[in-house]
N, C-alpha and C positions, 0 to 999 in steps of 0.2 A: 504494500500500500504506500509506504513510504518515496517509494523509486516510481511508483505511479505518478503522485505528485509532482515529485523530482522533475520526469521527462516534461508534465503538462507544462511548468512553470520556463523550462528550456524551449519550449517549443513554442511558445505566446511570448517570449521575449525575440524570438531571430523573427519571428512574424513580425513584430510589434516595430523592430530597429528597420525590417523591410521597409514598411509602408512609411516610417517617416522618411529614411530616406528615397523614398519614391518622392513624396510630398516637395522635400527640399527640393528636388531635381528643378534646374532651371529655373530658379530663382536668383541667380547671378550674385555676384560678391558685395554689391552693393547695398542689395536689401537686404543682406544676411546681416550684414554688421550695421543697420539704425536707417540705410537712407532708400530712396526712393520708396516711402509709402508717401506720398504725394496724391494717390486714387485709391479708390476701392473697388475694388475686384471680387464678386460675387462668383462661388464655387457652382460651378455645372456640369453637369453628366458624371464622365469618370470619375473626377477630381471629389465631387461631392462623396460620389459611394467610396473611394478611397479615404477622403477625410472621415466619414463616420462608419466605417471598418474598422480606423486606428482609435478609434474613443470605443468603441464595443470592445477592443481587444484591451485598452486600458486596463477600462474598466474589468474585463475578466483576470488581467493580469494579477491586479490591486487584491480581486475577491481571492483567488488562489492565493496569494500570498498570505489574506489572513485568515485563510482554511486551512493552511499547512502549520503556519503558528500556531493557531488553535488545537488543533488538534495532532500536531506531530510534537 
């Protein structure tokens, strides 16, 4: 049960490191370090079900994590 755990909590973090770095992809060096938000840019199609993928996986991450503490 333990190494059950183990793998899910391995397995929703290479997920979880995926989809942000998908996220980051092509957002260029500028916006990464403070500049060019100057507009707002509303998430559509893939990008949307990729951004609320990475918060469902968060969030499952978050919950495993304090299922394993709890109870391991």
């Amino acid at each position: 049960m333990k190494n059950l755990f183990l793998f899910l909590q391995i397995g929703l973090s290479v997920l979880l490191i995926i989809l942000i770095l998908i996220q980051a992809k092509g957002v260029g060096l500028g916006r990464a370090w403070g500049g060019g938000g100057e507009f707002y840019k509303s998430r559509r199609g893939v990008e949307k079900v990729i951004f609320n993928l990475t918060v469902i996986l968060a969030i499952l991450f978050l919950a495993s994590s304090v299922l394993n503490l709890v109870l391991l």
